[in-house]
N, C-alpha and C positions, 0 to 999 in steps of 0.2 A: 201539043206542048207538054213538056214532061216539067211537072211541080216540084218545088222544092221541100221541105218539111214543111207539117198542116202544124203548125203552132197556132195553138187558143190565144187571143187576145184576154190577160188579165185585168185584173180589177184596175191594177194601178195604171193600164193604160188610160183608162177612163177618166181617172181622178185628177184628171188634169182640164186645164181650159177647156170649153167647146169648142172655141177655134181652131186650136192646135190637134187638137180629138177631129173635128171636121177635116182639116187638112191631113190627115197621116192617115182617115180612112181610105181615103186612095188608094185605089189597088188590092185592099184586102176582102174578104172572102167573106161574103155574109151567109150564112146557112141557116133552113128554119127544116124540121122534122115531122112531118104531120100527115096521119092518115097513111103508117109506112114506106113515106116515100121522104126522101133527101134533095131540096130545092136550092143549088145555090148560085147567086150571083158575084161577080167581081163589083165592086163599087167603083162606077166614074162620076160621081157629084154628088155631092154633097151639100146643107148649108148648117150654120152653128147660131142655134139663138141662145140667148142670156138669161137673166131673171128682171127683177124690179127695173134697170138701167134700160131695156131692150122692146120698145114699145110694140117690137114684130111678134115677141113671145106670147105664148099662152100663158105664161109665166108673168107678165109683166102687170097683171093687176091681184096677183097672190094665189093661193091656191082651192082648188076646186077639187069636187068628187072628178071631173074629168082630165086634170092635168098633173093632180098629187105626184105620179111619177115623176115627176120633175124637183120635188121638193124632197125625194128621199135616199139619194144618193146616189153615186157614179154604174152605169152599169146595169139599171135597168130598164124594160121595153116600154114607151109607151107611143099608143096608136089610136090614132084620133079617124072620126069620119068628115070627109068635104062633103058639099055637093048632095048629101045623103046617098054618094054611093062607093065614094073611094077612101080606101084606110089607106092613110100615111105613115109610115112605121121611121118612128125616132128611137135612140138610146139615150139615156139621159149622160151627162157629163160635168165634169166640176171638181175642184178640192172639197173638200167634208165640209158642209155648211152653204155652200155654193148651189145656185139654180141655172141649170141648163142644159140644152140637149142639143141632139143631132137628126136630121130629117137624113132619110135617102132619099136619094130625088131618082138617080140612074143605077142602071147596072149590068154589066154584060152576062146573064144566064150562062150559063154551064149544060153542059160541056161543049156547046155550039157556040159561045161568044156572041149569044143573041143580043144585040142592043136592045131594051127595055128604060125608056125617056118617060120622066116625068113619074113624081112620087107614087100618085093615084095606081098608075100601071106597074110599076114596081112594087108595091104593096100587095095587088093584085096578083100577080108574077109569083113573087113569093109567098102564096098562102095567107096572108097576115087579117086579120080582125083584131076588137077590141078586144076579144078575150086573153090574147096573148098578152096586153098591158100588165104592166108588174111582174113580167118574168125578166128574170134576172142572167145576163148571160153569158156570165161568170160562171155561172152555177155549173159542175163538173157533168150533170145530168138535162142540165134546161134543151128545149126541142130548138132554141135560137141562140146560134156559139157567132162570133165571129174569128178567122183565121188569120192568119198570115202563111201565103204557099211562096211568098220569096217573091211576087212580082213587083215590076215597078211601073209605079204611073209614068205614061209619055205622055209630054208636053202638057203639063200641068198647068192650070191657068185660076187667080182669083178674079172675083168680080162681084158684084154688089147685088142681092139676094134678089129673087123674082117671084111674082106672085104673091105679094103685098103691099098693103097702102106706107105701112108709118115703119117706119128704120131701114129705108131701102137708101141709106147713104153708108151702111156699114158694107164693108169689103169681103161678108163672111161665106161668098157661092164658091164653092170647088169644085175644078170642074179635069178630067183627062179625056184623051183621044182613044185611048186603049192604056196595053201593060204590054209589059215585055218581060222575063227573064232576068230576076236579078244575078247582074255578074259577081261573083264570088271568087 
């Protein structure tokens, strides 16, 4: 499949809702850099948690040495452990003052369009540990950019988050089948 321009996602794309930030990362291009080597996958799923409002969030009873990236604006990494053995790799998201982030859940690997289901393995997949928490990937040099190569999610679907007890009535799961070629 031949790509369209590798456009960085900006800050200002972050500085907006997590929902809206969850929904538009469909399709776009997560890359992490580590150990000389270039990891990236397409994003098919996503979910959007909130701050104080969002009883799913880690965010929702204030901030902590483990979840601060959440409290300090649009745009930076933060990755937590399940299980004691799978890092979950969120971006934080929000207007200035705002607490919220984004989990990747899926993603099709590059350059084989490997399906990779479920955060733990996609975190996995893509290199990710806590130590990348608080890199920022905006930053013109950070080793985790997010792109946009022009594709478009197919058959885009919401639905109500999984893999939690308390706010599994909000709508904030993204989910696609693939991408395709955006027409121009």
């Amino acid at each position: 499949m031949k790509h369209g321009l590798k456009k960085p996602l900006g800050t200002a794309f972050f500085q907006r809702d997590p929902v809206v930030v969850a929904r538009e990362l469909l399709g776009k291009v997560l890359l992490h850099t580590h150990n000389h080597q270039t990891i990236a996958g397409v994003i098919t799923e996503t979910e959007a948690y909130g701050g104080a409002d969002d009883p799913a969030s880690h965010a929702f009873r204030g901030k902590t040495a483990r979840n601060w990236p959440m409290f300090e604006g649009a745009g930076l990494v933060y990755v937590y452990l399940i299980y004691g053995v799978h890092y979950c790799f969120n971006v934080t998201a929000g207007q200035k003052g705002d607490v919220g982030a984004v989990l990747i859940r899926s993603l099709l690997v590059l350059p084989d369009y490997q399906q990779v289901v479920g955060p733990g393995k996609a975190g996995k997949t893509m290199g990710f540990t806590r130590a990348n928490t608080g890199m920022r990937v905006t930053e013109p040099q950070s080793p985790i950019v997010f792109q946009d190569w022009g594709l478009q999610p197919l058959s885009a679907s919401t639905t109500a988050r999984i893999g939690i007890r308390r706010g599994t009535d909000k709508p904030w799961r993204f989910t696609t089948t693939g991408v395709s070629a955006r027409q121009t």
